[in-house]
C-alpha atoms as an extended CHARMM CRD file, in Angstrom:
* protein
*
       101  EXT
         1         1  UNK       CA            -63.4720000000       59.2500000000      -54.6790000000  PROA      1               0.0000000000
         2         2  UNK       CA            -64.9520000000       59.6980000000      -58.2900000000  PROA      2               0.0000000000
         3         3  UNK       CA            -62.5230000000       62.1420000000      -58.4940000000  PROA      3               0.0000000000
         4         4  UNK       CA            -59.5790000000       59.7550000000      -58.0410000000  PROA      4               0.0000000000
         5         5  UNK       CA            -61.0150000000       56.9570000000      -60.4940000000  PROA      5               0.0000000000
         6         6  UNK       CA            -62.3210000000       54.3930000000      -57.9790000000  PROA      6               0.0000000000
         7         7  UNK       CA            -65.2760000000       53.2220000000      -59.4690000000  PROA      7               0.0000000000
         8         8  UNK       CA            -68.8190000000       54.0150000000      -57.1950000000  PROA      8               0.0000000000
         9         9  UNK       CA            -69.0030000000       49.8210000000      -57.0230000000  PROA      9               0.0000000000
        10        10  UNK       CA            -65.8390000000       49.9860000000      -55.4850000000  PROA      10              0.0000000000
        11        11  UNK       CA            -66.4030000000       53.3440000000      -53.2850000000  PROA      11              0.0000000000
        12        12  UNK       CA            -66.6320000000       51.3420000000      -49.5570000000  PROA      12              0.0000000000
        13        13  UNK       CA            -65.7920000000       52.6100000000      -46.2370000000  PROA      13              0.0000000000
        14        14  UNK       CA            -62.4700000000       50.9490000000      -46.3950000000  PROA      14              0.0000000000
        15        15  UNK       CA            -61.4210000000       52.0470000000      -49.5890000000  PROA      15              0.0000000000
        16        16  UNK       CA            -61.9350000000       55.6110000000      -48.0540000000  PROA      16              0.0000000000
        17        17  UNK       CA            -59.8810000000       55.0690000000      -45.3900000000  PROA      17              0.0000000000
        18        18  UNK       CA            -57.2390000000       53.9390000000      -47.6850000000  PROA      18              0.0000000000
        19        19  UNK       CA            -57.4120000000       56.7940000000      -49.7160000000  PROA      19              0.0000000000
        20        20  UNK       CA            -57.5530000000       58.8540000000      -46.8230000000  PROA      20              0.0000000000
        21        21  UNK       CA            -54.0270000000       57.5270000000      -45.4330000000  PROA      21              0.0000000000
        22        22  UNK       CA            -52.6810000000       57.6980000000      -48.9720000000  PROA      22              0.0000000000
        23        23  UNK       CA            -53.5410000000       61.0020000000      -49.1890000000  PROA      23              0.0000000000
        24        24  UNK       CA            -51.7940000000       61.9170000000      -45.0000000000  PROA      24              0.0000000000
        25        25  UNK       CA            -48.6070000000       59.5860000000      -46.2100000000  PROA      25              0.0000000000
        26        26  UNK       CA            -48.3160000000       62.0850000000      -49.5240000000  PROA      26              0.0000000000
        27        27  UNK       CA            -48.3620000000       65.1570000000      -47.3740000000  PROA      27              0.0000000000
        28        28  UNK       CA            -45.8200000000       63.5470000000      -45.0310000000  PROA      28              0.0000000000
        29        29  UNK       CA            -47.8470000000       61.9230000000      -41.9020000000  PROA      29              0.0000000000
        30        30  UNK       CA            -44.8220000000       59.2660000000      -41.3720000000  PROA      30              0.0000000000
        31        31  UNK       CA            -47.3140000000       56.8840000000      -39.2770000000  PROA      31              0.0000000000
        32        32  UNK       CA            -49.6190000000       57.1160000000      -42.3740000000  PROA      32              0.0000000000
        33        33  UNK       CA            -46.8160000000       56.2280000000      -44.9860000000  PROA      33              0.0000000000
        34        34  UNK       CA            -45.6520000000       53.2400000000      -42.7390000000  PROA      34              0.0000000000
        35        35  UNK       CA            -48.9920000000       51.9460000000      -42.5440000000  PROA      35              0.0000000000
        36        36  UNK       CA            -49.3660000000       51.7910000000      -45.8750000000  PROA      36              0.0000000000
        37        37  UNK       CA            -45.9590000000       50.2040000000      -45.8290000000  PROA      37              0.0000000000
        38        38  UNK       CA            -47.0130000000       47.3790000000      -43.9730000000  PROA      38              0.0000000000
        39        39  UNK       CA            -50.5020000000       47.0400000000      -45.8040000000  PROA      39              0.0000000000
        40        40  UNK       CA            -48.9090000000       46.5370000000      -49.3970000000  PROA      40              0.0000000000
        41        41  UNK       CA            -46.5030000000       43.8510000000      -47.1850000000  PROA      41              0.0000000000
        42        42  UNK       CA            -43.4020000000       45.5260000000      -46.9840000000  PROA      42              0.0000000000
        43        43  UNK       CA            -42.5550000000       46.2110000000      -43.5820000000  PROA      43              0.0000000000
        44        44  UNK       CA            -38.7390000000       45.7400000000      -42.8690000000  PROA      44              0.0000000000
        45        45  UNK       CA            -39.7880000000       44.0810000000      -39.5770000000  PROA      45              0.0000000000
        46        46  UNK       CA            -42.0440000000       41.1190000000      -41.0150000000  PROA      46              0.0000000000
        47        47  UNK       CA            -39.2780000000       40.4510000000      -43.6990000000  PROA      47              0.0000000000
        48        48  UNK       CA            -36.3300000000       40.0510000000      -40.8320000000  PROA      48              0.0000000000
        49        49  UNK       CA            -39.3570000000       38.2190000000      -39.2410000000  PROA      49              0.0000000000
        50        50  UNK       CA            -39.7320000000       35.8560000000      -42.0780000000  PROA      50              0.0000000000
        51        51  UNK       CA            -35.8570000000       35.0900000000      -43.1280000000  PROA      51              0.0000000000
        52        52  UNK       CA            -35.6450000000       34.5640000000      -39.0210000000  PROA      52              0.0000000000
        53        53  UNK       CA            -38.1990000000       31.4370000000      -39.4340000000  PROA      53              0.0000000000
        54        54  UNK       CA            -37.0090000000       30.0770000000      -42.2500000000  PROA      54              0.0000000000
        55        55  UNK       CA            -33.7980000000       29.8150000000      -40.5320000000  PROA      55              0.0000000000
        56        56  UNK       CA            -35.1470000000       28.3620000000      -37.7540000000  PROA      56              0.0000000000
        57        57  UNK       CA            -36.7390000000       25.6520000000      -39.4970000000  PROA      57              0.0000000000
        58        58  UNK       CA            -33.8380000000       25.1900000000      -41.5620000000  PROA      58              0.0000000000
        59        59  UNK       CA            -31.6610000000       24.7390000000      -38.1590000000  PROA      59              0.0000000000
        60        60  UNK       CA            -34.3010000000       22.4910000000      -36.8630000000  PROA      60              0.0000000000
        61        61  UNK       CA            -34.7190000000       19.8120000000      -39.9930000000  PROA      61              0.0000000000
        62        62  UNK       CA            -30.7310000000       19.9670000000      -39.9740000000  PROA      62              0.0000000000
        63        63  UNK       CA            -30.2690000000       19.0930000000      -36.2420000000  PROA      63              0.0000000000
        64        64  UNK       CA            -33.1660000000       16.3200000000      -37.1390000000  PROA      64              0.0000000000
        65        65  UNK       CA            -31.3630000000       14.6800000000      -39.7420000000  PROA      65              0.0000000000
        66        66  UNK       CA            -28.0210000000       14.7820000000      -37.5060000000  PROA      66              0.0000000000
        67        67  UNK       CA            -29.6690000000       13.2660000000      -34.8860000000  PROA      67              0.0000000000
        68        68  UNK       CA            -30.9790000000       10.4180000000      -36.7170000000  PROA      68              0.0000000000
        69        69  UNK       CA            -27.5870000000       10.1580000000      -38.2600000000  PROA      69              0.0000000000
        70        70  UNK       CA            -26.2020000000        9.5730000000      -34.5580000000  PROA      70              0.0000000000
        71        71  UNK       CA            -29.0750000000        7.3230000000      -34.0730000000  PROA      71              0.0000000000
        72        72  UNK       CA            -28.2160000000        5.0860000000      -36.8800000000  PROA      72              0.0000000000
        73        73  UNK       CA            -24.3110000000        5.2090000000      -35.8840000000  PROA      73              0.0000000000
        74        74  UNK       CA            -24.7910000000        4.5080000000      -32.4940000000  PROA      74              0.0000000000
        75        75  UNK       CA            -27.1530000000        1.4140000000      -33.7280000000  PROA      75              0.0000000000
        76        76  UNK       CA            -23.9780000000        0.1450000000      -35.7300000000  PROA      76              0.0000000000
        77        77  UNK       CA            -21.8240000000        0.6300000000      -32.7050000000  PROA      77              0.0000000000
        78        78  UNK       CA            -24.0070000000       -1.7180000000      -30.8980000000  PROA      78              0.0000000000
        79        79  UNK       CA            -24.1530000000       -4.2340000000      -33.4270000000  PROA      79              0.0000000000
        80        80  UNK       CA            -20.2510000000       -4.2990000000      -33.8340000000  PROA      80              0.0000000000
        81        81  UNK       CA            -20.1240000000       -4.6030000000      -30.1320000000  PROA      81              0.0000000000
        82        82  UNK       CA            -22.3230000000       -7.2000000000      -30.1240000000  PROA      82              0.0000000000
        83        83  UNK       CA            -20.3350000000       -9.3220000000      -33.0770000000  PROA      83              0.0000000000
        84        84  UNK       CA            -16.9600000000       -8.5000000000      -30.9690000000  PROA      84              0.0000000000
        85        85  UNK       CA            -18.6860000000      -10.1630000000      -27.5270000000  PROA      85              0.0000000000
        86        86  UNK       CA            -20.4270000000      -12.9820000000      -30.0340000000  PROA      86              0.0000000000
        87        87  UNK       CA            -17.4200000000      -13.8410000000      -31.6370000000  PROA      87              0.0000000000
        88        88  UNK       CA            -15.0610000000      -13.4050000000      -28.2120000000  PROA      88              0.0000000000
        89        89  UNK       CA            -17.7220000000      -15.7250000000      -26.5280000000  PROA      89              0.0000000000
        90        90  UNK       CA            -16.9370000000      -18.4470000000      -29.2370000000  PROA      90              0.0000000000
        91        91  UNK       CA            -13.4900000000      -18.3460000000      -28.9550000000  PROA      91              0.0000000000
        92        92  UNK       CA            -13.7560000000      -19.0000000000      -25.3910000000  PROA      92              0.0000000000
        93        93  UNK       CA            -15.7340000000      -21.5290000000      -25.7860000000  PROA      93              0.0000000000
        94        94  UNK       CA            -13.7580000000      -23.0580000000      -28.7650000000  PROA      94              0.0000000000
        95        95  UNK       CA            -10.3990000000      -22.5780000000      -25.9310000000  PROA      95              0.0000000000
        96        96  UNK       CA            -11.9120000000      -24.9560000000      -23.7670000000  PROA      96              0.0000000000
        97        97  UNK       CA            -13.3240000000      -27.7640000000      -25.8840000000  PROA      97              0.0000000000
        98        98  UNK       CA             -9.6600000000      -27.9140000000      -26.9710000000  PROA      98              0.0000000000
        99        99  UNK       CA             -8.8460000000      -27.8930000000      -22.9670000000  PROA      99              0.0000000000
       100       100  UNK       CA            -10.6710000000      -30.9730000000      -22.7910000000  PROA      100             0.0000000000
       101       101  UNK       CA             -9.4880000000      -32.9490000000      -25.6110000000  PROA      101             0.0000000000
């Protein structure tokens, strides 16, 4: 490894297997060069994997804030329901004081 400038503090079992599969991607060992594809973090598969959750959570926050949209509209609904029956109820009762006069 001296002979590739790695240091003999940094010379580990690891490292040599890294070199090693450096060295089997260089002379063409496809498995090899994806490997070290995917070690440096650029494996086409994790990316799509990645853009795929953010999506997801995107979708999800976005159906969240719809539903409390419908929550709040369907509390408004009630309420102007309720002031129509209130104010009906009134009436009716206002209708038959006037019976009685």
């Amino acid at each position: 490894m001296k002979m590739l400038g790695i240091d003999e503090e940094d010379a580990t079992y690891q490292m040599g297997i890294l070199v090693a599969m450096l060295q089997e991607a260089l002379g063409g060992n496809v498995k090899a060069a994806a490997f070290m594809r995917e070690l440096i973090g650029e494996d086409p598969k994790q990316e799509l994997a990645r853009k795929e959750l953010k999506l997801r959570q995107d979708e999800f926050k976005h159906k969240q804030a719809m539903d409390e949209k419908l929550a709040a509209n369907e509390d408004a609904a009630g309420s102007l329901a309720d002031a129509i029956v209130e104010a009906y109820e009134k009436r009716m009762e206002g209708d038959g004081e006037d019976d009685e006069q």
